[in-house]
C-alpha positions in Angstrom: -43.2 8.2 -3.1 -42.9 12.3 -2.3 -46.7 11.7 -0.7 -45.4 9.0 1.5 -42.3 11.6 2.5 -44.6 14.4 3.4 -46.9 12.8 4.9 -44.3 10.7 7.2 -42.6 14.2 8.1 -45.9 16.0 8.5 -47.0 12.9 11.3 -43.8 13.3 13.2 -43.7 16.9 12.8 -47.0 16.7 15.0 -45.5 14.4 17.7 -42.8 16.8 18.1 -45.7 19.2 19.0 -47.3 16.9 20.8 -44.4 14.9 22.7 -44.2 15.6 26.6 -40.5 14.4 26.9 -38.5 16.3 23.7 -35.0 17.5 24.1 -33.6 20.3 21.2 -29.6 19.9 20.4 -27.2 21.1 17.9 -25.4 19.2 15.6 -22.0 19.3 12.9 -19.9 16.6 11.1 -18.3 15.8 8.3 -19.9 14.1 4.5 -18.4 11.6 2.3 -20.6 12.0 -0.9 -20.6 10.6 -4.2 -23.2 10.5 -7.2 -24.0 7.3 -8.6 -24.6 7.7 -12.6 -27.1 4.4 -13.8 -24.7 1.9 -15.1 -21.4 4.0 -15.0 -18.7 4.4 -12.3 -17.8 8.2 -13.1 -17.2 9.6 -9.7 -15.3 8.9 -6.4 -16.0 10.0 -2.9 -15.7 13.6 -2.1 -15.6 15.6 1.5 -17.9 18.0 2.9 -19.7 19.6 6.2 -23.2 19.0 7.9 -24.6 21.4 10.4 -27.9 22.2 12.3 -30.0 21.1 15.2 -31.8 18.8 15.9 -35.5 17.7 18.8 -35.0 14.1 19.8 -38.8 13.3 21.0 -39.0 9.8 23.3 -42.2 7.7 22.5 -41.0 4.9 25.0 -38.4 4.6 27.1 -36.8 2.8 24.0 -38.3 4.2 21.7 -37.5 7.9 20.0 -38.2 10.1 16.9 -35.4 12.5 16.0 -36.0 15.0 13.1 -33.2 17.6 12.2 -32.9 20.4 10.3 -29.0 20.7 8.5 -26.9 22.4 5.9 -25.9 19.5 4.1 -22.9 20.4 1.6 -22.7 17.3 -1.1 -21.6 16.4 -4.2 -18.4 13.8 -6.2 -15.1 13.9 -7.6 -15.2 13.0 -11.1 -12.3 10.0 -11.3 -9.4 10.8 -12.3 -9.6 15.0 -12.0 -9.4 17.3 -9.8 -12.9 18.2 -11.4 -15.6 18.6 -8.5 -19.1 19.1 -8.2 -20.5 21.0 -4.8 -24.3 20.5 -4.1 -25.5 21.9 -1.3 -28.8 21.1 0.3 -31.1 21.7 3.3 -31.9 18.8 4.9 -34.4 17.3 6.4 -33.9 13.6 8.1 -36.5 12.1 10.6 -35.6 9.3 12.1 -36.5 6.7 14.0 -34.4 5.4 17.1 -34.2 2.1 19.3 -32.1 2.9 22.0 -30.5 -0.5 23.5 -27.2 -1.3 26.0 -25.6 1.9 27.9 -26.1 5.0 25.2 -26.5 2.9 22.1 -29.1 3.8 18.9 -30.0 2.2 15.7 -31.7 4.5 13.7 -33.8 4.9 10.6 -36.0 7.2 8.2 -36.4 9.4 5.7 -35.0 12.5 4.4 -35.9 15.4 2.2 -33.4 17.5 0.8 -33.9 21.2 -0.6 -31.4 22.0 -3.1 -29.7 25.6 -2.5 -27.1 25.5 -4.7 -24.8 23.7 -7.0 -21.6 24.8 -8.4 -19.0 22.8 -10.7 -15.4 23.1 -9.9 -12.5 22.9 -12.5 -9.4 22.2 -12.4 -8.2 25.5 -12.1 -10.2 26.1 -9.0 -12.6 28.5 -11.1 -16.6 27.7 -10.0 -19.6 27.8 -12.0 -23.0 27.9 -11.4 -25.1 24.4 -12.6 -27.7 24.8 -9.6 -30.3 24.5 -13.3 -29.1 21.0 -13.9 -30.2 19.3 -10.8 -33.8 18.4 -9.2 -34.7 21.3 -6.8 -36.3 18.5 -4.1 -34.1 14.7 -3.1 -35.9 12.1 -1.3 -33.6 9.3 0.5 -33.3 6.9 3.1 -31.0 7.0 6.1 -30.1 4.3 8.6 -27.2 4.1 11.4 -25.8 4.0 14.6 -25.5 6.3 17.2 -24.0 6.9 21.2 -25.5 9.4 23.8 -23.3 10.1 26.8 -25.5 10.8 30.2 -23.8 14.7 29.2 -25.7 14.6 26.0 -22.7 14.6 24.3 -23.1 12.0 21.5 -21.7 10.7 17.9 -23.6 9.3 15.0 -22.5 7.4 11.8 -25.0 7.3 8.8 -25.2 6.2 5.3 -27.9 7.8 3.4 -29.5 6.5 0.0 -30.6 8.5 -2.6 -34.1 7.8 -4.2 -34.6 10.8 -6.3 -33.1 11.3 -9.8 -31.7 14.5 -9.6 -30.5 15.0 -13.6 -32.4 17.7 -14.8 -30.1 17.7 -18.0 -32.2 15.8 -20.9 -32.0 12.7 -21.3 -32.0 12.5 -17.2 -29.7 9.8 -17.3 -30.6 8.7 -13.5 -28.4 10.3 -11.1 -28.5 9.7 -7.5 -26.8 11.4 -4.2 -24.9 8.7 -1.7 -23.1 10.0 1.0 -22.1 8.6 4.9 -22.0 10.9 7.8 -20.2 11.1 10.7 -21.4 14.0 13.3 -20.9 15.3 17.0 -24.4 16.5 18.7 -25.3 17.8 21.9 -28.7 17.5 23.6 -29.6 20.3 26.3 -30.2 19.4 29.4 -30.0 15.5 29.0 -30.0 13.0 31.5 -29.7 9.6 30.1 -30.9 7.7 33.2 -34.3 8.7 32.8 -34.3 8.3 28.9 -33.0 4.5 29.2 -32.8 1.3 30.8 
């Protein structure tokens, strides 16, 4: 599965390079994140912040590749405490795009996360360091929707699936990131006319 990753980033990392018609932007929004334990329901939904940039390459006229590069900040409640748990990644989503009606995307792909850091929070607000107990590399899947003003001005909205078992703590009882996204971007010097139908 991490081949399939690298080797799906590597190819679109090389469009990028290649791609005639690619437009950089920057991007920010806020996470809703929760880990899902195998066969328990410990944790609830938790808030956090996304930011980065982002190269939205067209193939077709329809057609797009969009990888981005984000400070993801992640993590859960645990139900029924004021207990939290802050993972923090760097991100790496490609995804593919099918642009349809006036501005509208569905979108796609993979991600790769990096692992930074990873603190627990009591309920005292005091924060430790458990960055040893989770996986230093995520793999998921992303899919969602997203609008493009002819400014370049756009929102997304995407849920993102966690593949990876992150529990580093023997027995790694599987432990996975879930999370949805909503984020503002900005392409430079966009002009949606010539990007659509």
């Amino acid at each position: 599965m991490k081949k399939i990753f690298l080797f799906t980033i590597a190819v679109f990392s090389f469009t990028l390079v290649q791609a005639q018609r690619t437009h950089f932007g920057l991007k920010g929004g806020f996470n809703a994140s929760t880990l899902k334990l195998k066969n328990q329901d410990n944790f609830d939904y938790k808030l956090g912040l996304h930011v980065g940039g982002l190269a939205h390459i067209h193939i077709t006229r329809q057609i797009a590749i969009q990888p981005e590069l984000l400070y993801s900040n992640q993590g859960a409640k645990l139900q029924n405490s004021e207990v939290k748990h802050h993972i923090n990644y760097i991100t790496v989503p490609v995804m593919g795009q099918y642009m349809f009606g006036d501005g509208f995307r569905l979108e796609a792909g993979p991600q790769v996360g990096f692992l930074v850091g990873a603190k627990r929070q009591d309920q005292d607000d005091n924060r430790f360091n458990v960055k040893e107990n989770y996986e230093a590399v995520d793999f998921s899947l992303a899919t969602g929707l997203s609008f493009i003003s002819s400014s370049g001005l756009g929102a997304d909205f995407r849920w993102l699936f966690g593949l990876t078992n992150i529990n580093d703590v023997p027995p790694r009882t599987p432990l996975k990131n879930h999370l949805g996204q909503i984020g503002i971007f900005y392409l430079i010097n966009y002009n949606k006319a010539r990007h659509t139908h």
